[in-house]
C-alpha positions as CSV (number, residue, x, y, z in Angstrom):
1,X,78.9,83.5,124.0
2,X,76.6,82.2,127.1
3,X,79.7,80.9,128.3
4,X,81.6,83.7,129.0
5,X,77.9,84.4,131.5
6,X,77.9,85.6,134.8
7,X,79.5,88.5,135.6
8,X,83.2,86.2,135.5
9,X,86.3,88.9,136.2
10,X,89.1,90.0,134.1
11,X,91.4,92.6,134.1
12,X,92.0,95.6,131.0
13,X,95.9,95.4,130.7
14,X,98.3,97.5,132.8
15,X,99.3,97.3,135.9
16,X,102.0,99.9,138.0
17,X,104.0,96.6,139.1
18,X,107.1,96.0,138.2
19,X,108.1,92.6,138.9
20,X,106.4,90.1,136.5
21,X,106.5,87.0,138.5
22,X,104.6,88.4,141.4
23,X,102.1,90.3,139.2
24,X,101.9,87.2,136.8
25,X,101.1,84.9,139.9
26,X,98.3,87.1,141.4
27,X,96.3,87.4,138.5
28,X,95.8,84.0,137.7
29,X,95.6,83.4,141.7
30,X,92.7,86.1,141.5
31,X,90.7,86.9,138.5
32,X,88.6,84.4,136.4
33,X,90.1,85.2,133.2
34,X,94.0,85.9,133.8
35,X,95.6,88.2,131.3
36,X,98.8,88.7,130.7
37,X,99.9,92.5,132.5
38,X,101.9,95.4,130.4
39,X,103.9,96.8,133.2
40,X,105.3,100.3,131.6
41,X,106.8,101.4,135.0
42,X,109.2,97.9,135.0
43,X,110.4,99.6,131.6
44,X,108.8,102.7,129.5
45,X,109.4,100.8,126.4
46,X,106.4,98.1,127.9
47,X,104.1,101.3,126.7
48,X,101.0,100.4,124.6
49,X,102.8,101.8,121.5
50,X,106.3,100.9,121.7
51,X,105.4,97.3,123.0
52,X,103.8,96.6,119.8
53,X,105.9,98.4,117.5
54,X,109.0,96.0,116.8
55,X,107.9,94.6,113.7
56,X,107.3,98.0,111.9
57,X,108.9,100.1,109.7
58,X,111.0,103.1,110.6
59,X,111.2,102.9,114.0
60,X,112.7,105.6,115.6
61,X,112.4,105.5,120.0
62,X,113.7,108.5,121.8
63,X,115.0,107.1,124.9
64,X,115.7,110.7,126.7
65,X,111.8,111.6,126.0
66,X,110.3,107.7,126.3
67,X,108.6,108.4,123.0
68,X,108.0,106.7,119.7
69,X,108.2,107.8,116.1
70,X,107.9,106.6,112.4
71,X,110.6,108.3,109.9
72,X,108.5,108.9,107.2
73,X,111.3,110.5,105.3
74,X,113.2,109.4,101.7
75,X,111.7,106.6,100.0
76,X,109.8,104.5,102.3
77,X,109.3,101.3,99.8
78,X,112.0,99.1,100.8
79,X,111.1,99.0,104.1
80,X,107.7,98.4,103.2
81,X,108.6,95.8,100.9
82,X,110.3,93.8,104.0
83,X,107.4,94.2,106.1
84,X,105.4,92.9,103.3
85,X,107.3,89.7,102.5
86,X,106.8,88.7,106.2
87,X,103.2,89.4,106.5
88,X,102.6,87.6,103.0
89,X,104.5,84.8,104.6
90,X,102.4,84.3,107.6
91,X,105.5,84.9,109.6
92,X,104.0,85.3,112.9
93,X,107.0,85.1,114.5
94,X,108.4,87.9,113.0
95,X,105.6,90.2,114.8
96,X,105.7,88.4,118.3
97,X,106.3,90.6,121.2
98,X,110.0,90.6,122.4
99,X,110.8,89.2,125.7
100,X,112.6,92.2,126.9
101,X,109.3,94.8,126.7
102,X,106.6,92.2,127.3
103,X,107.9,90.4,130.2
104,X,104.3,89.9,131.5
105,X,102.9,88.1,128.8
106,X,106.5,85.2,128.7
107,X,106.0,85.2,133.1
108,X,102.6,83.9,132.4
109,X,102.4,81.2,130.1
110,X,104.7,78.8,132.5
111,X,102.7,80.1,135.0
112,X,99.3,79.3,133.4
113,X,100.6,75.6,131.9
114,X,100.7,74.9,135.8
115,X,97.5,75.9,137.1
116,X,94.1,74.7,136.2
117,X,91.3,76.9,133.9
118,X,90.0,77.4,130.5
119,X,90.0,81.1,129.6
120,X,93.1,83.4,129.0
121,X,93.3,87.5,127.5
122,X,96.0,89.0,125.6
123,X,95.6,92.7,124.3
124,X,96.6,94.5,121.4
125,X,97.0,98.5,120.8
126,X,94.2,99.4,118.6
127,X,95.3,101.0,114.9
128,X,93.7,104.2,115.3
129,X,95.2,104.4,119.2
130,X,98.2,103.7,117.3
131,X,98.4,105.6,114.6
132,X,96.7,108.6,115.9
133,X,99.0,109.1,118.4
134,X,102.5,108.3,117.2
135,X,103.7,110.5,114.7
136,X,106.2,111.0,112.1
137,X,109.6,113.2,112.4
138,X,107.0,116.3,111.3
139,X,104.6,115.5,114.2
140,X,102.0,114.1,112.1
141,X,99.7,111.3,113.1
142,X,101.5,108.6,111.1
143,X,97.9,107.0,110.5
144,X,97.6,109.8,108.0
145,X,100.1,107.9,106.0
146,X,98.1,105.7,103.9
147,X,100.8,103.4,103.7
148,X,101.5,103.1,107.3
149,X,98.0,103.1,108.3
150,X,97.9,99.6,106.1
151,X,101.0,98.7,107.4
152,X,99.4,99.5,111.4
153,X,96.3,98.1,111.4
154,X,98.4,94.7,109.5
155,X,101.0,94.5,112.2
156,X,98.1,94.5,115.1
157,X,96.5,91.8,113.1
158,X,99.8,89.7,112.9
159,X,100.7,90.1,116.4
160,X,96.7,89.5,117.9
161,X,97.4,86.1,115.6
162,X,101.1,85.3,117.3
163,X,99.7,86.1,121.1
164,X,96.4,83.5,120.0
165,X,98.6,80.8,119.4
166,X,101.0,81.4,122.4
167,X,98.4,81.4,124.6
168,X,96.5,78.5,122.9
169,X,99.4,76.7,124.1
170,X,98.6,76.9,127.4
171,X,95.0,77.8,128.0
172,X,92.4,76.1,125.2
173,X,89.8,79.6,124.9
174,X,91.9,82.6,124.4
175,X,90.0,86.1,124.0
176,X,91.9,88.9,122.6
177,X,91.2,92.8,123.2
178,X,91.8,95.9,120.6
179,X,92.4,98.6,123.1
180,X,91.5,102.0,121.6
181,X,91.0,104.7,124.2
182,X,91.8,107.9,121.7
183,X,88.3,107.2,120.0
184,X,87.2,109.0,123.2
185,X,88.2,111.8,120.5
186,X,87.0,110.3,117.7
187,X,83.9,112.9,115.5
188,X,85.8,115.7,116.9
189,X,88.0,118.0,115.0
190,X,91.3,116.5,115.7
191,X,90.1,113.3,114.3
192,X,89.6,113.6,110.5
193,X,89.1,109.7,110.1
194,X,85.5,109.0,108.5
195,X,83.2,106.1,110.4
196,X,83.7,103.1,107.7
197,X,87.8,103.8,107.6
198,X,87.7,103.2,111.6
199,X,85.2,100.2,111.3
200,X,87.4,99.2,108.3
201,X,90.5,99.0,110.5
202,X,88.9,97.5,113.3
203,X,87.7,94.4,111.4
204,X,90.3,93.4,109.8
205,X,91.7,92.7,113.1
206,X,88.6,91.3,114.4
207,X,88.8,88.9,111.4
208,X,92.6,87.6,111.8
209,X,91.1,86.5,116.0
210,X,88.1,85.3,114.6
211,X,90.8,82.8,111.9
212,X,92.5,81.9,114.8
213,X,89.7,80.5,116.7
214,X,89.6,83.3,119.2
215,X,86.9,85.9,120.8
216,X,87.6,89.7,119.7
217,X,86.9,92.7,122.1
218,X,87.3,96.1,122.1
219,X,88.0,98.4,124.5
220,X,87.7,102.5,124.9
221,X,88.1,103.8,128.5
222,X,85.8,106.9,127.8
223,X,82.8,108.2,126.5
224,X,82.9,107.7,122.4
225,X,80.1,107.1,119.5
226,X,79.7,103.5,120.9
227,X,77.4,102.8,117.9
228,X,80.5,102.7,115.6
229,X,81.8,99.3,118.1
230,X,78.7,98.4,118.1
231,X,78.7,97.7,114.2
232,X,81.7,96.4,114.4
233,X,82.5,92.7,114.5
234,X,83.7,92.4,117.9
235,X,82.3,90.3,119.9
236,X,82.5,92.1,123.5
237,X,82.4,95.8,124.5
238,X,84.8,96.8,127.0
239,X,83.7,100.4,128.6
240,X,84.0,102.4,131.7
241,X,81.1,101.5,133.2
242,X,81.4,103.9,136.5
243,X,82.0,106.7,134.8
244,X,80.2,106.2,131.1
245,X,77.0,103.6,131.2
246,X,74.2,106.3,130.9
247,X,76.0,106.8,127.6
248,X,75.3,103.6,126.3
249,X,72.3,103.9,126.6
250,X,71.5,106.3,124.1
251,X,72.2,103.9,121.7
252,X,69.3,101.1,122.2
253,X,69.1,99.8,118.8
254,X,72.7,99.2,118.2
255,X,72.8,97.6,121.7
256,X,70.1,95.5,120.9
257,X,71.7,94.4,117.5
258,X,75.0,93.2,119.1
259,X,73.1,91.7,121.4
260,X,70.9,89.6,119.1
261,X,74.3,88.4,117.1
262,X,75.7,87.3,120.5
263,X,77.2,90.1,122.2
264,X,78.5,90.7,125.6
265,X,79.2,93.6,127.3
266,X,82.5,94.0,129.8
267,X,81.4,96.3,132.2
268,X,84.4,98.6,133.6
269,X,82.0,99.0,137.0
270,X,85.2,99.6,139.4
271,X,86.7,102.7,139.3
272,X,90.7,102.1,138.9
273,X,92.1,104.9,140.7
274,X,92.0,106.4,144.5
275,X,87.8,106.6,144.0
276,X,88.5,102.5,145.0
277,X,88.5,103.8,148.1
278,X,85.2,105.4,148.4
279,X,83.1,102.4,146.8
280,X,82.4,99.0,148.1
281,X,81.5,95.7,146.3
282,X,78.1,95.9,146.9
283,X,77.0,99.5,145.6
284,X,79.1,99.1,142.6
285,X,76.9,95.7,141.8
286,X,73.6,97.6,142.7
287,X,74.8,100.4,140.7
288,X,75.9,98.4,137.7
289,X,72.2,96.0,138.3
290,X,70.7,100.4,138.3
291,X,72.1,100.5,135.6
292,X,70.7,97.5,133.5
293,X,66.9,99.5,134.5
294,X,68.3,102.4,133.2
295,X,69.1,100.7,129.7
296,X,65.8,98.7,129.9
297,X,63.7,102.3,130.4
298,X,66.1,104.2,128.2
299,X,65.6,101.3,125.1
300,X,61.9,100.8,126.0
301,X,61.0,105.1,125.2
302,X,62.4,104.1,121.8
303,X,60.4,100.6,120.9
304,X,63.4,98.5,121.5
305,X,63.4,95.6,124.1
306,X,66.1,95.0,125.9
307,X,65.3,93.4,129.6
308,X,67.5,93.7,132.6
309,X,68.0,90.4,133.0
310,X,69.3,89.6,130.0
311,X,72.7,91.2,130.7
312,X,73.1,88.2,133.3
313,X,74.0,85.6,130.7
314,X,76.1,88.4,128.3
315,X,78.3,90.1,130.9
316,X,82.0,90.5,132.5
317,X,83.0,92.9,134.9
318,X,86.4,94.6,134.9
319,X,88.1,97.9,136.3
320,X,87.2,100.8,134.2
321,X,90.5,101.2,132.9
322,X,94.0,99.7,132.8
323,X,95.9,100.1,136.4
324,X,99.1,101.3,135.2
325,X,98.7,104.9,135.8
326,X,97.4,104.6,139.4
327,X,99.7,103.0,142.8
328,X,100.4,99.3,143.3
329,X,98.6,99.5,146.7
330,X,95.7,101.2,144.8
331,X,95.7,98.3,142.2
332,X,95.9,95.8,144.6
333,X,92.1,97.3,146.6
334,X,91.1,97.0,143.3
335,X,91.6,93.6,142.3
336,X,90.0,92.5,145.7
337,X,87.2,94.8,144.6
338,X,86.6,93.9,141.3
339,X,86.3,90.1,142.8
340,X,84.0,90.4,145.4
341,X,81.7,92.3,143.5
342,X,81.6,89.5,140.7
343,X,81.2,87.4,143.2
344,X,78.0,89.5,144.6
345,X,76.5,89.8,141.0
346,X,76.7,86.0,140.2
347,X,74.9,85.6,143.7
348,X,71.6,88.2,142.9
């Protein structure tokens, strides 16, 4: 993974624009790894659960509330028996992501086939984001289904597989990110999901990027047991790094672990809301280099290694979150942000 090194830029997902072409061109004009942008104000339907939810079974989108459901009712096996025949098919078509809610990611392939680079990120809704949050017509987190959890965590897989091979076609290293910001809840009591079920889940997605060829990541946007990603089989940790680092260090070991396998870490070091305002590029790159001592120290108390300097060859620096929720004039302050301060960190 040393050459992903250097602190290189990339962006989490969302972004409050709504027209795709201008978005589309200032990525790739901008960050080092260009990603294709969900833009949910363009059209609520470009949300992180309705985006990805075309290919499943029993549908059900309230268009007066702008939310998503699974009927659940009756008997559920010949819908499941459709979505089965595709995914046994390798049918990757059949889960791609529709022009009409995922204008961002068909602007920027033309866009990309006429510029110059290597690198490219798509982004998929994690299952347990998914399925913990989108319910059936009793309110109940769908992912309790056993059924549909399968049926969730395959459709991510399929559709992380179609994106790879779009975006292959443009770009020859494609990484691809599970975004799963509700296991900010997960060991609490509204998550009854036991730690192997959620790694489980997690790698069989990890596995479909790895056939394809591609790098995995994983991405939570608050504080959460980061051991359990740790053990996973993804390949780079995406966290809020402004708001959550001291966390990770509390888990030296694992660190170390996914570090030793080949690990890099994408720190979220610039705040993606109107706190963009009240940093500048070079405290956020001494804060993020304070916070490298602080991981040394905090690993060092426990017997593990891990040296400061090591995070200069396995790290990528991003906004802390997706920029969907937040203004475009707010996202645009951080995108010149979030370079310069790459830019500082590959100079020190």
């Amino acid at each position: 993974m040393s050459f992903l090194s250097h602190f290189l830029t990339t962006l989490v997902g969302s972004v409050p624009h709504t027209d795709p072409a201008i978005i589309c061109r200032r990525i790739v004009e901008t960050v080092d790894i260009p990603c294709w942008p969900q833009m949910p104000r363009r059209d609520f339907r470009e949300s992180i659960y309705i985006q990805y939810a075309a290919s499943l079974p029993r549908v059900v989108i309230d268009e007066a509330n702008q939310r998503l459901a699974l009927d659940t009712t009756g008997d559920l096996t010949p819908d499941l028996e459709t979505f089965y025949e595709h995914y046994l098919a390798n049918d990757l078509d059949y889960f791609a992501l529709p022009c009409e809610i995922a204008a961002g990611f068909h602007e920027l392939l033309p866009i990309l086939e006429e510029s110059t680079g290597e690198w490219v990120k798509g982004q998929v809704v994690g299952p347990l984001t998914f399925g913990l949050t989108v319910a059936d017509q009793d309110r109940r987190a769908v992912f309790y289904h056993d059924m549909l959890a399968d049926v969730i965590i395959k459709n991510m897989a399929m559709n992380a597989r179609w994106q790879i091979r779009q975006l292959r076609t443009v770009r020859p290293r494609v990484i691809l990110f599970v975004d799963e910001p509700y296991l900010a809840s997960y060991g609490s009591a509204y998550v009854s999901i036991g730690r192997a079920q959620a790694v489980a889940a997690l790698d069989e997605i990890f596995d479909a990027i790895h056939a394809e060829g591609a790098i995995a990541g994983v991405h939570c946007c608050a504080n959460t047991d980061w051991s359990l990603l740790l053990e996973t089989k993804a390949d780079i940790l995406n966290l809020d790094a402004y708001g959550y680092l001291e966390n990770l260090a509390l888990y030296p070991a694992e660190l170390r672990g996914f570090l030793d396998r080949g690990g890099v870490i994408a720190w979220g070091i610039t705040p993606n809301n109107e706190q963009i305002y009240h940093v500048t590029p070079q405290g956020l790159a001494d804060q993020l280099r304070a916070g490298f001592q602080l991981i040394s120290k905090k690993a060092a108390g426990r017997g593990v290694t891990i040296l400061p300097e090591e995070f200069d060859s396995r790290s990528l620096v991003t906004p802390a979150c997706g920029l969907g929720p937040t203004t475009v004039e707010i996202a645009e302050e951080v995108l010149s942000i979030l370079v310069e301060t790459g830019r500082i960190l590959r100079k020190t």
